[in-house]
C-alpha positions in Angstrom: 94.7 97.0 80.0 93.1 98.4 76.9 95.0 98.6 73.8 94.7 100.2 70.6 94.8 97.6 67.9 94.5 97.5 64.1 93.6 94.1 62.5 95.0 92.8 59.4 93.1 91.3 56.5 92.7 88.1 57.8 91.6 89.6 61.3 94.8 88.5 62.9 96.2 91.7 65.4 99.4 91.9 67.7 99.5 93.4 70.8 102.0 93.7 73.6 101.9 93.5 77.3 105.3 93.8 79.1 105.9 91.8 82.2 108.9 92.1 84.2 110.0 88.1 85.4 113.0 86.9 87.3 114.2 84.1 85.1 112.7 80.5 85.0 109.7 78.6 83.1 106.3 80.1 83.1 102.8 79.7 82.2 101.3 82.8 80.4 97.4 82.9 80.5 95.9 85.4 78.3 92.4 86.8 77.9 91.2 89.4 75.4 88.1 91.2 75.0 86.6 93.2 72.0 84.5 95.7 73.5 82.7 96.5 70.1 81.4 92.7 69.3 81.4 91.7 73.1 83.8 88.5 71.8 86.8 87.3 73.1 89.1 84.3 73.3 91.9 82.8 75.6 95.1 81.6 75.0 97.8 80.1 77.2 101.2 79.1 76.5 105.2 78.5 77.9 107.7 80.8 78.3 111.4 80.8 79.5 113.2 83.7 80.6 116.6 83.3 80.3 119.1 84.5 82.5 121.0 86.9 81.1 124.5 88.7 82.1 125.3 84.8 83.8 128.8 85.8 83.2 131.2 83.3 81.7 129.9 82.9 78.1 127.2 84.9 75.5 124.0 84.5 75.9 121.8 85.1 72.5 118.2 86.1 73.2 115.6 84.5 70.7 115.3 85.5 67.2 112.5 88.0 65.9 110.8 87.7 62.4 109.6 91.3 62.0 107.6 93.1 59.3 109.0 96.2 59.9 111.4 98.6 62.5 110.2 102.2 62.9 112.3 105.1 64.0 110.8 108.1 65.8 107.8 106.2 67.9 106.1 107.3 70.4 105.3 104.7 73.6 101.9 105.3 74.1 101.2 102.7 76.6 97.6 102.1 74.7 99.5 101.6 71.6 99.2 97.6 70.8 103.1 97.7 70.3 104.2 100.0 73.1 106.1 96.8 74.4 107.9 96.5 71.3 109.3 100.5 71.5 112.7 100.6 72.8 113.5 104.1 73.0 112.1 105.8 70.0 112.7 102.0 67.8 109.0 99.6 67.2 109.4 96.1 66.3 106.9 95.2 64.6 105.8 91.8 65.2 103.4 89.7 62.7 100.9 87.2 63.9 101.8 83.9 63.7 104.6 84.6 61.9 102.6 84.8 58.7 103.9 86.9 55.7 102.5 88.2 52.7 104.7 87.2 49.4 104.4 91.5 48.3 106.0 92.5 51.7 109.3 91.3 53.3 110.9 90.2 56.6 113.5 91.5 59.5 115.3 89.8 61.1 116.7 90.6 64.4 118.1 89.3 67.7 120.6 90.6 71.0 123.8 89.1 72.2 123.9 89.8 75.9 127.9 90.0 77.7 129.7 88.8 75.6 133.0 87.7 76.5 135.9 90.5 76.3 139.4 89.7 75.0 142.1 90.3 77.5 143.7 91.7 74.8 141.8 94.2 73.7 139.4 94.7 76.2 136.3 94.0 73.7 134.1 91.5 72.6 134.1 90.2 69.4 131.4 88.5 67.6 130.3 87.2 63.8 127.2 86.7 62.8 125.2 85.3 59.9 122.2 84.8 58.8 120.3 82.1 56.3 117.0 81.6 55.2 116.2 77.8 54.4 113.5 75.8 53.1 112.8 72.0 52.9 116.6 71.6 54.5 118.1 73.6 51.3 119.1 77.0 52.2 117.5 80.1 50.0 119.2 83.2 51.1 122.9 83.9 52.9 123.4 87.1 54.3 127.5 88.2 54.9 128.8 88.3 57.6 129.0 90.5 60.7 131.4 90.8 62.8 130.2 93.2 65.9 132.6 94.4 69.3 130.2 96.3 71.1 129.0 95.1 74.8 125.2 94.3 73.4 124.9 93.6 69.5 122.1 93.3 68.4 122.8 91.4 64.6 119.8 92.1 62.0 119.3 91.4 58.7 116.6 93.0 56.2 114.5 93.7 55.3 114.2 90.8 53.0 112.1 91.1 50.3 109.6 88.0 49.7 108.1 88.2 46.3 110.6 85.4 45.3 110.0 82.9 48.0 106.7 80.9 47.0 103.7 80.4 49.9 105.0 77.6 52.1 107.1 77.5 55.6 111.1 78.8 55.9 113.4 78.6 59.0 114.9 81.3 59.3 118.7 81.3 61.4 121.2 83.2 63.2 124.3 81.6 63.7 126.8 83.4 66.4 130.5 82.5 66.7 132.1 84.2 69.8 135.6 84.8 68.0 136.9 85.1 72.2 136.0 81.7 73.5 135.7 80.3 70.1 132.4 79.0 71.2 129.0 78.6 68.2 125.7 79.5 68.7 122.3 79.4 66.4 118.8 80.7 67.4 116.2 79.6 65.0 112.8 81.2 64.0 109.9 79.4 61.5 108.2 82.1 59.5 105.0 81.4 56.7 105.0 83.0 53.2 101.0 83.4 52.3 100.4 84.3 48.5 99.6 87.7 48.1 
């Protein structure tokens, strides 16, 4: 599939291609070819799709280290981030993870069926999100507390002129406030100097 693509200073690009999978462990082989130098590569790498809606407790799909979110897209399926539109939302993914110092970070995750209270008849969730470094954590965001069927917690963006060039862990801790159950989703992210 072609794809429209814009690289980045360093030559680094993203681009999305959407694959509907039942869950289970895979092996993703990918190809890509620049028409215009005649060079490509190949990559190939794990993935696990979880199954969601199992049922009986959350389930907390993997956490995303965006540059930015963009309202009023179009899905262009040539567009390198026409997998990443939901709707009329990008996500807008960064190679590697790497961030420049002058820009900032989102980040963002989905809690699939979570558990309702008998109660009330509605989920209820809080979320929170750090930033950490070396063990020591950086940046604490407050607390969310969400009741809809799918939250989707986000934080930013963040900006990340103060954080020096080095590597972060970024988390998202869940506490489903029905079953009284915790959950975290981690995600390692790069500051680069500017």
């Amino acid at each position: 599939r072609e794809a429209h693509a814009v690289a980045r200073e360093d030559g680094s690009l993203v681009a999305s291609y959407g694959l509907a999978l039942r869950p289970g462990k895979y092996t993703v082989n990918v190809a890509v070819h620049d028409p215009a130098t005649k060079k490509g590569s190949v990559a190939s790498f794990p993935v696990e799709v979880p199954q969601f809606s199992a049922g009986e407790e959350l389930n907390l799909a993997p956490l995303l280290a965006l540059v930015d979110i963009q309202e009023g897209q179009s899905a262009d399926p040539r567009d390198a981030f026409a997998d990443f539109t939901l709707g009329t939302t990008r996500l807008v993914p960064v190679y590697g993870n790497v961030f420049p110092q002058s820009g900032s970070i989102t980040l963002l995750s989905v809690i699939y069926d979570p558990p309702k209270d008998p109660a009330t008849g509605k989920p209820s969730v809080t979320a929170s999100f750090v930033i950490e470094k070396d063990g020591k954590v950086l940046a604490r965001a407050e607390d969310q507390v969400y009741d809809p069927d799918s939250p989707t917690p986000s934080v930013g963006p963040v900006p990340l002129e103060k954080y020096g060039p080095g590597t972060y862990v970024a988390k998202l801790k869940v506490r489903d406030n029905v079953t009284k159950k915790d959950y975290t989703r981690e995600k390692k992210f790069e500051v680069k100097a500017a």
